[in-house]
C-alpha positions as CSV (number, residue, x, y, z in Angstrom):
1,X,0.0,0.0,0.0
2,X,3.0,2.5,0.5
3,X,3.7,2.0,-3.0
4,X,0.6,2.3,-4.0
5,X,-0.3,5.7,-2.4
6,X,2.5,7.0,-4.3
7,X,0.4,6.6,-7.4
8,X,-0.4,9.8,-9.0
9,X,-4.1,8.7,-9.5
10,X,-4.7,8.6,-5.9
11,X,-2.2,12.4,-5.1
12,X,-4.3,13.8,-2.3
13,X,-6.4,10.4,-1.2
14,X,-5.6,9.2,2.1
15,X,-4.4,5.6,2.8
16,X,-8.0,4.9,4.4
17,X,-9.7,6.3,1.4
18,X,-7.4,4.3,-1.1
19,X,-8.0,1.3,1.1
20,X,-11.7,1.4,0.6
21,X,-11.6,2.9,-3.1
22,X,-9.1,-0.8,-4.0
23,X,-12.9,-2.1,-2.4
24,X,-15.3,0.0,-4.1
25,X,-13.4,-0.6,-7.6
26,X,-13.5,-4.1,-7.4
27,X,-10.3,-4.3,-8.4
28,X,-7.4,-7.5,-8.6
29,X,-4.5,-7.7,-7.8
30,X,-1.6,-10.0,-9.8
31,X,1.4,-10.8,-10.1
32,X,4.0,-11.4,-13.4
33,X,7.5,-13.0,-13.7
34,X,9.8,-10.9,-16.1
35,X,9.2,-11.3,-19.6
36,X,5.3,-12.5,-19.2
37,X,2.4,-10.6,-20.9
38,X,0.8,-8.5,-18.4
39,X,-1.7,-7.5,-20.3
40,X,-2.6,-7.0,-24.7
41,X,-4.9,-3.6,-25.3
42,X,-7.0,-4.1,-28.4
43,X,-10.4,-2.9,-29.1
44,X,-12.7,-3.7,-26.2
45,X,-9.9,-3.8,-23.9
46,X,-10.5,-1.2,-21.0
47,X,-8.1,-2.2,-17.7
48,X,-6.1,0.8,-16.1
49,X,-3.0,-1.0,-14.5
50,X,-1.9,0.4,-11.3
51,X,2.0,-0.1,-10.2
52,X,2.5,-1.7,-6.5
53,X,6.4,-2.1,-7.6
54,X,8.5,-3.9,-10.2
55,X,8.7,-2.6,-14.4
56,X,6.6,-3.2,-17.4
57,X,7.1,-2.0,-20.8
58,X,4.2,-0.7,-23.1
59,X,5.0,-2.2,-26.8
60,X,2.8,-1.6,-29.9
61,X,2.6,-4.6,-32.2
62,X,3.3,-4.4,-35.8
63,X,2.5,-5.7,-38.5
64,X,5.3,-8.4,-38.5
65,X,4.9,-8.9,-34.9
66,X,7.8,-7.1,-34.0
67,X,7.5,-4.4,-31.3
68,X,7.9,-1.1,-30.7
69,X,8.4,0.3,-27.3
70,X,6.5,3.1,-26.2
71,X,7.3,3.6,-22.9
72,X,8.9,2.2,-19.9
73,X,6.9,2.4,-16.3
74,X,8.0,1.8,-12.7
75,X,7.0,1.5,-9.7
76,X,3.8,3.5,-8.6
77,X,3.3,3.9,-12.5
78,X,0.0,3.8,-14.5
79,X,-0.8,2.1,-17.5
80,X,-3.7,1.9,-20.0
81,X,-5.7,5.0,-19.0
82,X,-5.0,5.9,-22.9
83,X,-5.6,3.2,-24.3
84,X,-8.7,2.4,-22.6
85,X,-10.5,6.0,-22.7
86,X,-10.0,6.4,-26.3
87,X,-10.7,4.1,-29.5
88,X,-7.8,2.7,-31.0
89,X,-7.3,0.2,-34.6
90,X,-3.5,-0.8,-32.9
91,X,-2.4,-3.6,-30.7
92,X,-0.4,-3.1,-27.9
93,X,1.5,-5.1,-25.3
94,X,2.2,-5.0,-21.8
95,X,5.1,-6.6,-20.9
96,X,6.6,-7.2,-17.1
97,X,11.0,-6.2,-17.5
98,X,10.9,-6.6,-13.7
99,X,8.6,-8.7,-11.0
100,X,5.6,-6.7,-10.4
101,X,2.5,-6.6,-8.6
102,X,-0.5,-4.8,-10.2
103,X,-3.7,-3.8,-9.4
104,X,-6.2,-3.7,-12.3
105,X,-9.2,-1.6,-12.5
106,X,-11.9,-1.3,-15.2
107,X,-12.4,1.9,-16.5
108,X,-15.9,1.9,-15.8
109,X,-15.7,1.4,-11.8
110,X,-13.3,4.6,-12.2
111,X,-15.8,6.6,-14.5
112,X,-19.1,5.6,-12.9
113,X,-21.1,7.9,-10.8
114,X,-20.3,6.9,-7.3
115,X,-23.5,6.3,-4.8
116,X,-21.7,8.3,-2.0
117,X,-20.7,11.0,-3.9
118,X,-17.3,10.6,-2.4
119,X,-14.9,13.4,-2.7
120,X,-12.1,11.2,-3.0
121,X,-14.0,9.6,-5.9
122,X,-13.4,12.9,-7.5
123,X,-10.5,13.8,-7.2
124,X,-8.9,10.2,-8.5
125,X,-10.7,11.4,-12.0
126,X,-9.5,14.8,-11.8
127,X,-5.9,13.4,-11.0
128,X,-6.4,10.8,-14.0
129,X,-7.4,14.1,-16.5
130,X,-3.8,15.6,-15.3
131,X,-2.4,12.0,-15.9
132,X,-3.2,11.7,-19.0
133,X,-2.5,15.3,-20.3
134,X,1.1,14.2,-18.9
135,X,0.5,11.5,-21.4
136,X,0.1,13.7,-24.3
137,X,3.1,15.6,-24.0
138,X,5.4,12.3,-23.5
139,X,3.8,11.2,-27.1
140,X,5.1,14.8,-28.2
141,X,8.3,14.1,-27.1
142,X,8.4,10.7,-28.3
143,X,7.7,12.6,-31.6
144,X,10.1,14.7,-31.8
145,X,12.7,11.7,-31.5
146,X,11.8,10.1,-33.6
147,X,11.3,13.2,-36.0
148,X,15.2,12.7,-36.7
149,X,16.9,11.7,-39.4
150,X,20.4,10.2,-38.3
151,X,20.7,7.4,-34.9
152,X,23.1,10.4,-33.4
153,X,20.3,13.1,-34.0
154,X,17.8,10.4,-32.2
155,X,20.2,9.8,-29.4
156,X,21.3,13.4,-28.7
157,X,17.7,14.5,-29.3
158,X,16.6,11.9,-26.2
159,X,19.6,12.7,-23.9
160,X,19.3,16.1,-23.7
161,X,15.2,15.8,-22.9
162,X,16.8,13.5,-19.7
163,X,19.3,15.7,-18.8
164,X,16.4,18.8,-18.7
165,X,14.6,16.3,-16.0
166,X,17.7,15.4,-14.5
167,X,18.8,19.0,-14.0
168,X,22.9,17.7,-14.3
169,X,25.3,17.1,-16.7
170,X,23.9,13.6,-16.7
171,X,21.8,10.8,-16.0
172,X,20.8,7.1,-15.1
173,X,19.2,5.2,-18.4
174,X,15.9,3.8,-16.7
175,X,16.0,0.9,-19.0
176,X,18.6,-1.6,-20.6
177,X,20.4,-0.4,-23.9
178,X,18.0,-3.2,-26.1
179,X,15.5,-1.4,-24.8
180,X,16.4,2.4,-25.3
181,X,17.2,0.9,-28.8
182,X,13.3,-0.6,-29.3
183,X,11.8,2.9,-27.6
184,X,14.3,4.9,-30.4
185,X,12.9,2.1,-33.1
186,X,16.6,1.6,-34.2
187,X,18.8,-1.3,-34.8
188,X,20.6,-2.2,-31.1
189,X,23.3,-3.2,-33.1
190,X,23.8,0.3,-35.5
191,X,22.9,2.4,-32.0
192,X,26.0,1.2,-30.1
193,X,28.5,1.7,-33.0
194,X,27.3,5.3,-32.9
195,X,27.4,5.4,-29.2
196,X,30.9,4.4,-29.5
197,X,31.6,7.2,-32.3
198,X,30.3,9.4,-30.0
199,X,32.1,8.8,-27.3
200,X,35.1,8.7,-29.4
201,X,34.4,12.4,-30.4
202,X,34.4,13.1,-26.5
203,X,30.4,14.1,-26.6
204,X,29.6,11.3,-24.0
205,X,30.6,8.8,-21.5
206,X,29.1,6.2,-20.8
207,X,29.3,4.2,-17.6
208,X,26.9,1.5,-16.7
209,X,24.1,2.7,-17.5
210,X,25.5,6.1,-16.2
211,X,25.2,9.2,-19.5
212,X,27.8,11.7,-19.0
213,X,27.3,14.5,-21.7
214,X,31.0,16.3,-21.6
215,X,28.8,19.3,-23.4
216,X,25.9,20.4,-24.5
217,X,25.4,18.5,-27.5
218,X,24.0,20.0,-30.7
219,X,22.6,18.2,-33.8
């Protein structure tokens, strides 16, 4: 439940009120070993996954049945509000990276008029309205990635929106390097032959999955 409070759906809910809303939702709690299907959002599909801890990824199906990543959630994160509030002709795919525990909720117990007119009732739908305007500028950013021509223009493009949220001269990749390369929709391969060009030209450092920028890089 400490994790779970931390959820920005339930900002300014008490633990009792969160307690009896996990009631009132009906909601179910599960949990997933890495790599398994959490969940697949296609039409009809309308669960909001809640975060008690551990990763998933959310991976839109193509065609081939290759993915591409979207995004990358931890722990207290949301997932499926989008997807779930709005019609869709894609597939996507939520798969576990880490161990996790999640609570699903249908979108209608969130939605519905509640009998109690509970204030708390509200203000979990105003908090998912600011959720998922947060939403719609990540998919701008996400945009403007993948806008660029050239793996460097993607890379620099994506490390200097981290560094802005990181407020240093680096920053901790939330995810493994297969994975930056899926959320980029680049060849892994390709990506860290230019990684390695541009460390070469002294524009980053790479340690771990520690990103030193040396300076502020221009495309």
């Amino acid at each position: 439940m400490e994790n779970l409070i931390k959820n920005p759906i339930f900002n300014g809910v008490s633990l009792d009120d969160v307690e009896k809303m996990i009631v009132c939702f009906e909601a179910q709690k599960k949990f997933f070993k890495e790599k398994q299907t959490v969940y697949v959002y296609n039409l009809g599909c309308q669960k909001v996954g809640l975060l008690y801890h551990g990763c998933v990824s959310i991976n839109r199906i193509n065609a081939d049945g290759s993915l591409d990543m979207l995004e990358y959630i931890e722990n207290s994160g949301i997932f499926g509000a989008t997807f779930s509030f709005f019609e869709h002709d894609d597939e996507f795919i939520v798969v576990c990276e880490k161990d996790c525990a999640i609570l699903f909720v249908d979108k209608s117990q969130i939605t519905k008029r509640c009998s109690k007119a509970c204030a708390h009732h509200s203000t979990v739908i105003e908090n998912l309205l600011s959720f998922m305007s947060k939403k719609i500028v990540d998919l701008t950013e996400k945009v403007d990635i993948l806008s660029h021509r050239t793996i460097r223009d993607k890379l620099l493009c994506y490390f200097r929106m981290q560094l802005a949220k990181s407020g240093n001269n680096f920053f901790q990749l939330p995810f493994s390097f297969l994975a930056l390369a899926n959320y980029l929709c680049i060849d892994r391969s390709a990506m860290m032959r230019e990684l390695k060009k541009m460390k070469e030209d002294h524009i980053v450092k790479v340690t771990g999955k520690n990103i030193y920028i040396n300076s502020t890089p221009k495309s």
